[in-house]
C-alpha positions in Angstrom: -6.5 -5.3 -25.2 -6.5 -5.7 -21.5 -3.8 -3.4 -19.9 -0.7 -5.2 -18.5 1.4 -4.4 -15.8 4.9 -3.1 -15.8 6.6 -5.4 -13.4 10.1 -4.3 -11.1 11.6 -7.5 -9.5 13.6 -5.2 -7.4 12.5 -2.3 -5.5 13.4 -0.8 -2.2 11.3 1.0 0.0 12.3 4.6 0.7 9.8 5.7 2.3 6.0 4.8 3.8 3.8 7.8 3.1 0.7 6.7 5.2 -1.1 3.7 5.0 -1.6 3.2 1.0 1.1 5.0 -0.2 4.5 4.6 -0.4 8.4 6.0 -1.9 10.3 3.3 -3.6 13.4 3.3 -5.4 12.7 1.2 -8.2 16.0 -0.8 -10.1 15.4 -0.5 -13.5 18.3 -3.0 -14.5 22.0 -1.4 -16.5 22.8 1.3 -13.4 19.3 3.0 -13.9 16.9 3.7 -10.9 13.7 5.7 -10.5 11.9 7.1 -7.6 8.7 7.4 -7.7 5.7 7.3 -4.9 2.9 4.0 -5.3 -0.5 3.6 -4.2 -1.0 0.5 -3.0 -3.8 -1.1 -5.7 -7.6 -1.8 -5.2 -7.1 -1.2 -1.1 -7.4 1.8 1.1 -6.7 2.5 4.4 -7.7 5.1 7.4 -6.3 9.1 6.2 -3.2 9.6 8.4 -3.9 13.4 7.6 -7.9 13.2 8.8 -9.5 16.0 10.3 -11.3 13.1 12.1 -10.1 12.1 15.6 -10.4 8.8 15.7 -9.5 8.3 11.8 -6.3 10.3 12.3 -5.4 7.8 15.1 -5.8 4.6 12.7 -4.5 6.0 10.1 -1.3 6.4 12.5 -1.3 2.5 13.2 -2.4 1.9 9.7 0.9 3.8 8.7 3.4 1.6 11.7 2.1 -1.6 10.6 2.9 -1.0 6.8 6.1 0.2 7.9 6.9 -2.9 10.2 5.5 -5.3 6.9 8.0 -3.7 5.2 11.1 -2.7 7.2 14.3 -3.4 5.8 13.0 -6.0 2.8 13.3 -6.6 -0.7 9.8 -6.0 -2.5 8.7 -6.7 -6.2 6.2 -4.0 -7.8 3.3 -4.4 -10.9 3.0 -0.8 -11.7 -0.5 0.3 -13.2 -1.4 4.0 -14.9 -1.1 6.9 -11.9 -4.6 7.6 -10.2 -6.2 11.1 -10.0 -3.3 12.2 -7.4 -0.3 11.2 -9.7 1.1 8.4 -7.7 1.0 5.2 -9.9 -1.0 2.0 -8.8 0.9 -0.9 -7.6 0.7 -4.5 -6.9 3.5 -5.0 -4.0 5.2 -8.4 -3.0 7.5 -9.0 -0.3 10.2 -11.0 -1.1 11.0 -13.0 2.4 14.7 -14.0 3.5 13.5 -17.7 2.2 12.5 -16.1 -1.3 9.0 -16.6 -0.2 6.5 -13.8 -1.2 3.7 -12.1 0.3 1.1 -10.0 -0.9 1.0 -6.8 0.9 -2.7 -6.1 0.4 -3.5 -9.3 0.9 -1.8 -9.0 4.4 -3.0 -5.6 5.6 -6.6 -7.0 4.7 -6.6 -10.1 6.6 -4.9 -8.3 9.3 -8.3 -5.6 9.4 -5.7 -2.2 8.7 -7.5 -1.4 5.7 -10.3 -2.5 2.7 -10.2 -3.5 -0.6 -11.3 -1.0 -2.8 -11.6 -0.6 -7.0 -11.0 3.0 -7.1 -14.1 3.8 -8.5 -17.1 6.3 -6.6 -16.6 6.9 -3.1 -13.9 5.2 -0.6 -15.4 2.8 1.8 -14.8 3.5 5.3 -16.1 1.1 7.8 -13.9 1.9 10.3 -15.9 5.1 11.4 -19.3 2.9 11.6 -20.5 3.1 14.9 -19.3 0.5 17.2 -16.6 -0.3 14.4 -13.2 -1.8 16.0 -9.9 -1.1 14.9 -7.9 -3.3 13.4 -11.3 -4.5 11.7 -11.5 -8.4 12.4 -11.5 -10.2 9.1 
């Protein structure tokens, strides 16, 4: 059996931890909300907490331009199981004032703030390649 999704048509973002990560209060419909803190799914971005100069300072724009994406909107969330770090894996729409809806990985990758990434072995970090530019261009 493949694993499914649990899927939250209304969440509200509390909080952006750095540039994968985030706080959201999830509605779980009858008067019932959860907190809990997402991983953004098969992506990863520049460590906000890196002992590396220059990674510390895009993990800092990485972290603004998730919390402009996201500023004041409605999102939907497809949870997955947590990872190693207890945050749970999610798929994360915004929901636009027209209802339309927008794929936040999808956005941060074509913008060049971050790279997709299954999870598995050892995060890819092209942005520290020599001569690498930051945002990366798509």
């Amino acid at each position: 059996m493949t694993p499914q999704p649990w899927r939250y048509q209304f969440a509200r973002v509390l909080r952006v931890i750095d540039g994968d990560t985030l706080e959201l209060e999830i509605d779980l419909g009858f008067r019932a909300r959860i907190v809990e803190r997402f991983r953004l799914r098969d992506y990863n971005a520049p460590e906000l907490h890196s002992s590396d100069p220059r990674e510390h300072a895009m993990g800092a724009e990485a972290w603004a331009q998730l919390q402009i994406m996201l500023a004041d909107r409605r999102v939907e969330v497809a949870s997955w199981k947590a990872d190693s770090f207890g945050r749970w894996l999610a798929d994360v729409t915004v929901i636009g004032p027209e209802g339309d809806a927008l794929d936040v990985v999808e956005q941060l990758v074509a913008g060049g703030w971050g790279v997709r990434w299954d999870g598995r072995g050892r995060a890819p970090r092209p942005w520290l390649d020599a001569g690498a530019s930051y945002p990366m261009q798509a």
